[in-house]
C-alpha positions in Angstrom: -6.5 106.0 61.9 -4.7 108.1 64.5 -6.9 109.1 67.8 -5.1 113.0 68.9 -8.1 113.4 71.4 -10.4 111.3 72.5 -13.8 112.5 72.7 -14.2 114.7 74.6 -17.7 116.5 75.7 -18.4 120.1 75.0 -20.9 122.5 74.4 -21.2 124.0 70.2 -20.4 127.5 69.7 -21.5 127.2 66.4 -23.6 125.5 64.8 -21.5 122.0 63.2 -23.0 118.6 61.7 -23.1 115.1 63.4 -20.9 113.2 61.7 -22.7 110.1 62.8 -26.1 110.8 61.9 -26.0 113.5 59.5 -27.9 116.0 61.5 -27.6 119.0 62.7 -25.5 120.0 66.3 -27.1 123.2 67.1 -25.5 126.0 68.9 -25.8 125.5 73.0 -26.3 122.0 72.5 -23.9 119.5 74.1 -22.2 117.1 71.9 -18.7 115.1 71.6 -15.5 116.4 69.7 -12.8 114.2 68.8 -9.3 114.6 66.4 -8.3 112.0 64.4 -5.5 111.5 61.9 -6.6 109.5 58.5 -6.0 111.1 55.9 -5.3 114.1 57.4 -6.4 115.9 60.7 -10.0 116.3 61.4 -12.5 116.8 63.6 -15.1 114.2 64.6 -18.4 115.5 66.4 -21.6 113.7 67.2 -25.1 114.3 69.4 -24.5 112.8 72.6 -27.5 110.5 71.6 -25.6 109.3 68.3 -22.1 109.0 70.4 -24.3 106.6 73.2 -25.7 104.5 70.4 -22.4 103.5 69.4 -21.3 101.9 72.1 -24.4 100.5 73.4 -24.7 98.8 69.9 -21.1 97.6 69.9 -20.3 99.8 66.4 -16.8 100.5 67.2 -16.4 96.0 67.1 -14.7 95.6 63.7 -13.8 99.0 63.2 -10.6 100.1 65.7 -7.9 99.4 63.3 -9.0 100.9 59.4 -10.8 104.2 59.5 -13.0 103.8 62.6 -16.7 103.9 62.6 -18.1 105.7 59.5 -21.3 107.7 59.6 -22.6 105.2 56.8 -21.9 101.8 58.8 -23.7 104.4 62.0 -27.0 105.0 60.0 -26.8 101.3 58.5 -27.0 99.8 61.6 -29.5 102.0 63.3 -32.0 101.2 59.9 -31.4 97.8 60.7 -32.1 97.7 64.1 -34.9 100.0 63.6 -36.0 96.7 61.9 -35.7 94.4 64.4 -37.4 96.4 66.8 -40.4 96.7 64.8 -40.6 93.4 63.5 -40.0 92.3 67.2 -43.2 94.6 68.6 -45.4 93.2 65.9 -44.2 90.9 63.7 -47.6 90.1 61.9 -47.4 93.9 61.0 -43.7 93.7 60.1 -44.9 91.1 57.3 -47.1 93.5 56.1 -45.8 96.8 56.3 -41.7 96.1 56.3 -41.6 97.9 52.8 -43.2 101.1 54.3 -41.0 101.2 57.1 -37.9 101.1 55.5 -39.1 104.9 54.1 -39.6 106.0 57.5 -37.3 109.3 57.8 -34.2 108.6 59.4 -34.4 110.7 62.3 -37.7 109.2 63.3 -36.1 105.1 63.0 -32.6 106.9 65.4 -35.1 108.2 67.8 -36.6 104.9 68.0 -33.9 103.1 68.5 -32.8 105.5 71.2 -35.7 105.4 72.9 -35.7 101.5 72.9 -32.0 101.2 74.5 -32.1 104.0 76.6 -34.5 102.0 79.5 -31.7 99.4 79.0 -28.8 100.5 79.4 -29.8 102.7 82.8 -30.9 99.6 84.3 -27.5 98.1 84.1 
């Protein structure tokens, strides 16, 4: 994979998708626009949130030198660390209820996960 443009923050015209997450970018809303080269030119855009949670989770380790980051290693890893958050608040619970939480909607287990690294990483 080629990088043409780093990303690069703007604000949507139009409504697009997060590549990351799989949500929606909705029109007004600020988000992250790159261009890459694999396989032909494209576009890469992600919520600022989703963009954050990449780096302060290390994604982009392992991935620089095939096709980059994929929006199905981005939503593996936040399940996974949706995990290990839970089972680290509770982990008598976690025993109990891990089956359940692993059909907790996916926005709700990102959220989470944002909300736990976002007191972190502004105290650094």
């Amino acid at each position: 994979m080629i990088t043409l443009q780093e990303p690069k923050l703007t604000k949507a015209k139009k409504h697009h998708v997060c590549d990351f997450c799989g949500q929606q970018i909705h029109e007004g809303q600020k988000y992250y626009d790159s261009v890459h080269i694999c396989d032909g030119v494209y576009h890469w855009r992600s919520h600022v949130h989703c963009h954050e949670l990449s780096h302060w989770l290390k994604m982009y380790d392992g991935h620089k030198m095939d096709e980059g980051l994929t929006g199905d290693v981005f939503r593996e890893n936040i399940k996974d660390t949706y995990l290990d958050i839970m089972d680290k608040r509770n982990p008598e619970a976690f025993k109990v209820f891990s089956d359940e939480l692993n059909n907790v909607l996916f926005r709700h287990k990102l959220g989470v996960v944002y909300r736990h690294y976002k007191p972190l990483k502004t105290l650094e």
